[in-house]
C-alpha positions as CSV (number, residue, x, y, z in Angstrom):
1,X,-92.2,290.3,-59.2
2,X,-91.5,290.4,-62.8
3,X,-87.9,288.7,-62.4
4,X,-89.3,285.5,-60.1
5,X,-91.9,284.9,-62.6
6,X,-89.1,284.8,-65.3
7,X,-87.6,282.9,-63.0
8,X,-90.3,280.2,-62.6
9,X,-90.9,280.4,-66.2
10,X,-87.1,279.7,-66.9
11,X,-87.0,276.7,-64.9
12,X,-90.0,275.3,-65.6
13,X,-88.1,275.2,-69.5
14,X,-85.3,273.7,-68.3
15,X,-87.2,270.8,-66.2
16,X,-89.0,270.2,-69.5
17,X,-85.5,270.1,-71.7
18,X,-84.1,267.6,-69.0
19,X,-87.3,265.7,-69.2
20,X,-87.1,265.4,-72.9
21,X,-83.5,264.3,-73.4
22,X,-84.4,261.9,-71.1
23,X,-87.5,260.5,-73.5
24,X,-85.2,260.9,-76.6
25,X,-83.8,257.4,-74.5
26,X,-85.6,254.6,-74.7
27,X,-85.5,252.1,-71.8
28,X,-82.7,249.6,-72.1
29,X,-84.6,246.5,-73.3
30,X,-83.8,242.7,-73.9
31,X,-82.1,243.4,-77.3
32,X,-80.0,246.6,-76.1
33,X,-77.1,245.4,-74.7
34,X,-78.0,241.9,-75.1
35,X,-77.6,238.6,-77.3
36,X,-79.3,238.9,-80.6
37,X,-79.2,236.8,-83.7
38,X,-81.7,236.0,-87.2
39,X,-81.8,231.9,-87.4
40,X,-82.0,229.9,-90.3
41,X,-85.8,230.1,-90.4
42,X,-85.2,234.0,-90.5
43,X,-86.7,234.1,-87.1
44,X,-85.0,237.0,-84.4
45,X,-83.7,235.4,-81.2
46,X,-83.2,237.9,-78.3
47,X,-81.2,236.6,-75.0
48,X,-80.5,239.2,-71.8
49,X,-77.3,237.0,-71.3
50,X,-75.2,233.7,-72.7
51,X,-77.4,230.7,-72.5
52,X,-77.1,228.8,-69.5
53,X,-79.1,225.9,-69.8
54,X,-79.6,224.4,-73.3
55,X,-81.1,221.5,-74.7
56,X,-79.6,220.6,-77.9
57,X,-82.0,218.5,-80.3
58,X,-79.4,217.6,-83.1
59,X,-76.1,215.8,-82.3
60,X,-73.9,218.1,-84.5
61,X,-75.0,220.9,-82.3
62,X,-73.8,219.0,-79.4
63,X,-70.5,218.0,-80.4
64,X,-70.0,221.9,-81.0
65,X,-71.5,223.1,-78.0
66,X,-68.6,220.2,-76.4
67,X,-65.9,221.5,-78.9
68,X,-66.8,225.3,-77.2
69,X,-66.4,224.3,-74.0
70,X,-70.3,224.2,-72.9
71,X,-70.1,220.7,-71.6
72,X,-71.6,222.0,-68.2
73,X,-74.0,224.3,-70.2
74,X,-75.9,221.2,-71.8
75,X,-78.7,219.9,-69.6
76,X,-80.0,217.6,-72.0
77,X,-79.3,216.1,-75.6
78,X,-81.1,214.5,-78.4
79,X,-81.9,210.1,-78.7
80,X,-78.9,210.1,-81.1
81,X,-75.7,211.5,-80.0
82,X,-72.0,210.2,-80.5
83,X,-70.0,212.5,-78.8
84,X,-68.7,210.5,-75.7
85,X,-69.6,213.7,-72.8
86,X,-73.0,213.7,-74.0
87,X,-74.0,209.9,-73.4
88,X,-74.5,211.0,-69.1
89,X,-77.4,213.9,-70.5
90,X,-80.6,213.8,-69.9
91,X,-82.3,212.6,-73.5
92,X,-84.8,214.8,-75.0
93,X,-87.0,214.2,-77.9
94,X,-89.4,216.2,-80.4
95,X,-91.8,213.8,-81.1
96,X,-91.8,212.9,-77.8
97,X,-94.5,215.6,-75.6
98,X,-93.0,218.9,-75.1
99,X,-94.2,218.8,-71.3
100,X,-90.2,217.1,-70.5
101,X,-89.0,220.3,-72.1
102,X,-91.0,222.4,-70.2
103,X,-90.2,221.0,-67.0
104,X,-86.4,221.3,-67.7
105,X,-86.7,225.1,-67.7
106,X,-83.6,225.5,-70.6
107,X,-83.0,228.9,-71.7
108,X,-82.5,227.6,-75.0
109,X,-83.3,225.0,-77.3
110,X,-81.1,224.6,-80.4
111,X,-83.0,222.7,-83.3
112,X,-82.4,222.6,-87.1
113,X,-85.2,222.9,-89.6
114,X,-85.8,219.6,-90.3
115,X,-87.6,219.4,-86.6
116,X,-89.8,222.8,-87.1
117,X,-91.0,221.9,-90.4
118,X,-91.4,218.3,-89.9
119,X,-93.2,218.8,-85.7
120,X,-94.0,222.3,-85.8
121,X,-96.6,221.8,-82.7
122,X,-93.6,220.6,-80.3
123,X,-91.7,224.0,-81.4
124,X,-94.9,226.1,-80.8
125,X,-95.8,225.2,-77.5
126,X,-92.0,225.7,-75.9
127,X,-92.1,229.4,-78.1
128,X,-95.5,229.7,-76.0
129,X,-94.6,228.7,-73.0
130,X,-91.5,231.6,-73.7
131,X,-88.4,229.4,-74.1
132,X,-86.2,230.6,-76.4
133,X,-85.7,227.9,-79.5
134,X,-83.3,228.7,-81.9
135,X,-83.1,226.7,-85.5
136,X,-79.3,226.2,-86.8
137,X,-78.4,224.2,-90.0
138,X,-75.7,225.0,-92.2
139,X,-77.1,223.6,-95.5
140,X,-73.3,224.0,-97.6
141,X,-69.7,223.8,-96.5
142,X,-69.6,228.0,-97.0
143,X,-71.9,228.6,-94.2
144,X,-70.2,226.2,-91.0
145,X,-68.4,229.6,-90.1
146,X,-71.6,231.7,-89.6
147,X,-73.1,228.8,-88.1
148,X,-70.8,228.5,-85.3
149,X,-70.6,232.0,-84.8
150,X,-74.3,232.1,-83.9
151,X,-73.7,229.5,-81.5
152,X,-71.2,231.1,-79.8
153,X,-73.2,234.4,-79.6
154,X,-76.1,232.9,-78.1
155,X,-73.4,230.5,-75.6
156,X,-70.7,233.9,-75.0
157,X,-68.0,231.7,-76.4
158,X,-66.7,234.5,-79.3
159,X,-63.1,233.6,-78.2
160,X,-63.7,229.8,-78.3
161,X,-65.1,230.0,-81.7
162,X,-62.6,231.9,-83.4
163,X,-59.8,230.0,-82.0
164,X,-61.6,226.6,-83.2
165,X,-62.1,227.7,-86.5
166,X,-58.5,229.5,-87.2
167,X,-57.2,225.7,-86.5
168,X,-59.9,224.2,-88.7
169,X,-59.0,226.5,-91.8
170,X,-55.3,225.9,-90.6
171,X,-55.8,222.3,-91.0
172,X,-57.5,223.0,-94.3
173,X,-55.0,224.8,-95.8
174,X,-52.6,222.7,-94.7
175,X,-54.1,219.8,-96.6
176,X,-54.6,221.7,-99.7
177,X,-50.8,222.2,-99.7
178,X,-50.1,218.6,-99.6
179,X,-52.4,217.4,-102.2
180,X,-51.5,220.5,-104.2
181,X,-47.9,218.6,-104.6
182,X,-49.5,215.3,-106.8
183,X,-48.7,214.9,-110.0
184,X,-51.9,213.5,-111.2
185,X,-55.6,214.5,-110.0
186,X,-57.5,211.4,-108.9
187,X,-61.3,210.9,-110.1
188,X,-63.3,209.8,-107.6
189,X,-66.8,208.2,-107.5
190,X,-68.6,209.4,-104.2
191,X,-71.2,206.3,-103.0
192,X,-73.6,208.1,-100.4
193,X,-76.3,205.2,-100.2
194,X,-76.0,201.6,-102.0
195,X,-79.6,201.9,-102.9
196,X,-80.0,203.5,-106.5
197,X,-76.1,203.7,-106.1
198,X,-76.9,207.2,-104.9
199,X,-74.1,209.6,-105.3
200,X,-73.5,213.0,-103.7
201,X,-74.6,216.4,-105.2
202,X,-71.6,218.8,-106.2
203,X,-71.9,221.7,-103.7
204,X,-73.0,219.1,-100.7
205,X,-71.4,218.9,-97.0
206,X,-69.5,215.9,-98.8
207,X,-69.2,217.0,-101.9
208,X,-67.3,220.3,-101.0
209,X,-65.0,218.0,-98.6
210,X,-63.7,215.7,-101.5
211,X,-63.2,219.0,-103.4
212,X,-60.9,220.3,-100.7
213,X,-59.3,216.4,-100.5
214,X,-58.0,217.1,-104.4
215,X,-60.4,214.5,-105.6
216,X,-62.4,215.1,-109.0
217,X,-65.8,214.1,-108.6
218,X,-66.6,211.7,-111.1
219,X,-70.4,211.9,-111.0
220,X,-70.5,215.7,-110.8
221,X,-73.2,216.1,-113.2
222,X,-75.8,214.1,-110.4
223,X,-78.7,215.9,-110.0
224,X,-80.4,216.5,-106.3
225,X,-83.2,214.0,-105.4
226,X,-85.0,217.1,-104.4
227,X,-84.2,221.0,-103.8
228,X,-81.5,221.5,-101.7
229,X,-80.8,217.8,-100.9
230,X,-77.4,216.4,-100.4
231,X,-78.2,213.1,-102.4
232,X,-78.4,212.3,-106.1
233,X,-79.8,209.2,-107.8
234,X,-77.3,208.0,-110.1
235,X,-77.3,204.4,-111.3
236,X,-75.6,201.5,-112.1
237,X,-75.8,202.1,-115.7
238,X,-74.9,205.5,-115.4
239,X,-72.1,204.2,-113.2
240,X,-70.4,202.0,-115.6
241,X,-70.7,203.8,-118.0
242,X,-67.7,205.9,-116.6
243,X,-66.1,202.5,-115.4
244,X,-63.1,203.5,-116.6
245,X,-62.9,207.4,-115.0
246,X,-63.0,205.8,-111.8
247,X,-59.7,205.9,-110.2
248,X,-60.8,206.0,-106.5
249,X,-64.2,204.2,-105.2
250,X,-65.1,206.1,-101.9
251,X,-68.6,205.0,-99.8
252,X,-70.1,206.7,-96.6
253,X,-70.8,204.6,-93.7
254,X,-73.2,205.3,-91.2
255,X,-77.1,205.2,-91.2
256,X,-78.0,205.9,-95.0
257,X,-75.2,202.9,-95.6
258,X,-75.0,201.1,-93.3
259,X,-73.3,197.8,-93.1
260,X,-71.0,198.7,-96.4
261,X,-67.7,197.1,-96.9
262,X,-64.8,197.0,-100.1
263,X,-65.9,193.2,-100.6
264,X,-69.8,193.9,-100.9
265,X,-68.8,196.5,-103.3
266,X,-66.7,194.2,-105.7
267,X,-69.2,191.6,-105.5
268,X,-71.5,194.0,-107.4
269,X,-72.7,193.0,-111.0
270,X,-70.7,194.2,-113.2
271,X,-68.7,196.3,-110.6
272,X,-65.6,194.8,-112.1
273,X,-65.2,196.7,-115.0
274,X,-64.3,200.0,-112.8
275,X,-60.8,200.6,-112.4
276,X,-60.9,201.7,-109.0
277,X,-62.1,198.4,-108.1
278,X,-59.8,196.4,-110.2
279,X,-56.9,197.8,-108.8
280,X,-58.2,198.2,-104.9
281,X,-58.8,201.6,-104.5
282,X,-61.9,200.9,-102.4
283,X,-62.1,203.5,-99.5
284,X,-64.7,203.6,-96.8
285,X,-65.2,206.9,-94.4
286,X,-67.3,207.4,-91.8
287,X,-70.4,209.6,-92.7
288,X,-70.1,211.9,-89.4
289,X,-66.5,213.2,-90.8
290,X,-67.8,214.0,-94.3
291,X,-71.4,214.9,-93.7
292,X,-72.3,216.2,-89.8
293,X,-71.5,220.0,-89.7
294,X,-69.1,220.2,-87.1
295,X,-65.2,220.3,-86.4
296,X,-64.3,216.9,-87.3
297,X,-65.1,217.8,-90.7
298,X,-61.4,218.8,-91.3
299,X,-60.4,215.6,-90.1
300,X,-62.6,214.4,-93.1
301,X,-60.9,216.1,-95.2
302,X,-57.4,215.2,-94.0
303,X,-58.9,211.1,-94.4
304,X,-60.1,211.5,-98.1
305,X,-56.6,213.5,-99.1
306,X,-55.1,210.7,-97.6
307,X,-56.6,207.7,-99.4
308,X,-56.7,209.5,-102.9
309,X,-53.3,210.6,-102.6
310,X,-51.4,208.4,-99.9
311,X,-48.1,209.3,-101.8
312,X,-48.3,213.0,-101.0
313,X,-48.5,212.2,-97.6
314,X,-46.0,209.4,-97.2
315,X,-43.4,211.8,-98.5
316,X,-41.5,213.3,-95.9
C-alpha cells in the first residue's frame, strides 16, 4: 500500500514538472517569430507575416517598394507619384476621409511624419480600426540604409535590399574615385528655392549629395529655416558677397523651384558679378535625384560629379 501511494505521489510530481516547463513557455505571439520594427516616431510595428497589401502615402516610398520588387504588393499610392508602375494604382489621400482606406483592407500603410503630425486624426482612426501604419522618413543621407531595411522587413525583401544598396554604395564609391582624380576642388553655390535665394543646409539630403559629387559648398555656413529643415535663407547680398567663390551655380528643379532656367538666373540683378555665371557654369538637376530618399539618389550624385567636374569624366 505504502509503495502505490509513493507511486501516486511520484507521478503526481512529475505531471506538475511537465506542466511547469510547459508554463516557463509563453504562447508564441504576433512578435515571436514574426516581423517587428521601432518607426521613426519610435512607435513598435508588429506584422505575423510580409505585408501583402500596402498603401504607400509618400512617393519615395513607392518608388522603393517598385525598386524591391513589390510592384504587385502596392494596392494603392499617394496623389503625387512619378514612378511610371504606380500611375495604374488606386490614389489614396490623408486629407481625404480615412473611410477609402478602410474599405481597401491594406495590411499596411507606410507614411512619413509629416502626415501624422500634420493629420494625426486620419492616422488614428486606421490605428483604431487595427491596420498597421508605419511612419518612415530618413531625415539625413546617413540614415537611407536603415530606412530601406525597415522596408524590407516589414515587405520580406532582405535579399532585395541588400543587393540594391551594395550597387548604390558601389556606384558611390565609384564616383568618389573619379572626382578624387581633379586637380582643383570646385566651389559650388547650391540654389534650393529662387525665393530668398534659399540655399541648402550642410548635412541635408542635398547637401550630403554635392559632398559626395566633390563639390565645396559655398554657402555652408547657411543656417536652417527651422530645426531639422533642409532649407536655409541666404540672400542676395549674402550671395554676392562671395561672387567671386562661385565656380559652379547649381539650382533644383521641381516644386519648391519650379519653372527655373540658366537664362532666368543670369538675368538676376547683379547676378553678373559671380564667376560661375560669367563663365557658364550654370547647372540645373532635378530635385527628385538630389532630394527624394530613394535609389536614384546615386544617380544624383553621378549628375552633380559630372557637371562640376566633366573633365574627370571625359577622360578615358
Amino acid at each position: 500500500m505504502k509503495t502505490k501511494v509513493l507511486y501516486i505521489v511520484a507521478l503526481v510530481m512529475l505531471m506538475a514538472a511537465i506542466a511547469g516547463c510547459g508554463a516557463s513557455k509563453p504562447a508564441a505571439g504576433p512578435a515571436e517569430g514574426g516581423i517587428k520594427i521601432t518607426d521613426d516616431l519610435n512607435q513598435t510595428v508588429v506584422l505575423k507575416q510580409p505585408a501583402k497589401r500596402i498603401i504607400s502615402l509618400y512617393s519615395a516610398h513607392t518608388e522603393n517598394l517598385i525598386a524591391l520588387g513589390l510592384e504587385a504588393e502596392i494596392i494603392g499610392v499617394s496623389p503625387t507619384e512619378s514612378d511610371p508602375a504606380a500611375k495604374n494604382k488606386q490614389v489614396f489621400d490623408y486629407r481625404a476621409d480615412p473611410e477609402k482606406v478602410l474599405a481597401a483592407q491594406p495590411d499596411l500603410v507606410i507614411i512619413r511624419p509629416f502626415i501624422k503630425q500634420s493629420h494625426p486624426d486620419f492616422v488614428k482612426t486606421l490605428e483604431q480600426a487595427n491596420i498597421k501604419v508605419v511612419c518612415l522618413y530618413p531625415e539625413k543621407f546617413e540614415e537611407f540604409d536603415s530606412y530601406i531595411q525597415k522596408m524590407a522587413i516589414l515587405t520580406g525583401k532582405q535579399q532585395q535590399a541588400a543587393d540594391k544598396l551594395a550597387a548604390f554604395h558601389s556606384k558611390l564609391k565609384e564616383v568618389a574615385e573619379r572626382t578624387a582624380k581633379a586637380s582643383v576642388k570646385q566651389r559650388v553655390y547650391f540654389e534650393a528655392t529662387a525665393t530668398e535665394y534659399r540655399t541648402i543646409t550642410p548635412d541635408s539630403m542635398p547637401g550630403t549629395v554635392l559632398k559626395l559629387a566633390g563639390g565645396i559648398n559655398v554657402a555652408a555656413d547657411a543656417q536652417p529655416l527651422k530645426a531639422a529643415s533642409s532649407i536655409a535663407a541666404y540672400g542676395s547680398e549674402r550671395l554676392l558677397m562671395k561672387a567671386e567663390e562661385i565656380d559652379i551655380f547649381l539650382a533644383q528643379r521641381g516644386p519648391m523651384n519650379p519653372g527655373i532656367n540658366p537664362d532666368n538666373i543670369k538675368q538676376r540683378p547683379g547676378f553678373d558679378k559671380i564667376k560661375a555665371v560669367r563663365e557658364g557654369k550654370i547647372y540645373i538637376v532635378d530635385e527628385k535625384l538630389v532630394s527624394s530618399p530613394t535609389f536614384r539618389l546615386a544617380e544624383g550624385v553621378e549628375q552633380l560629379a559630372k557637371m562640376i567636374y566633366p573633365e574627370v569624366f571625359a577622360a578615358k
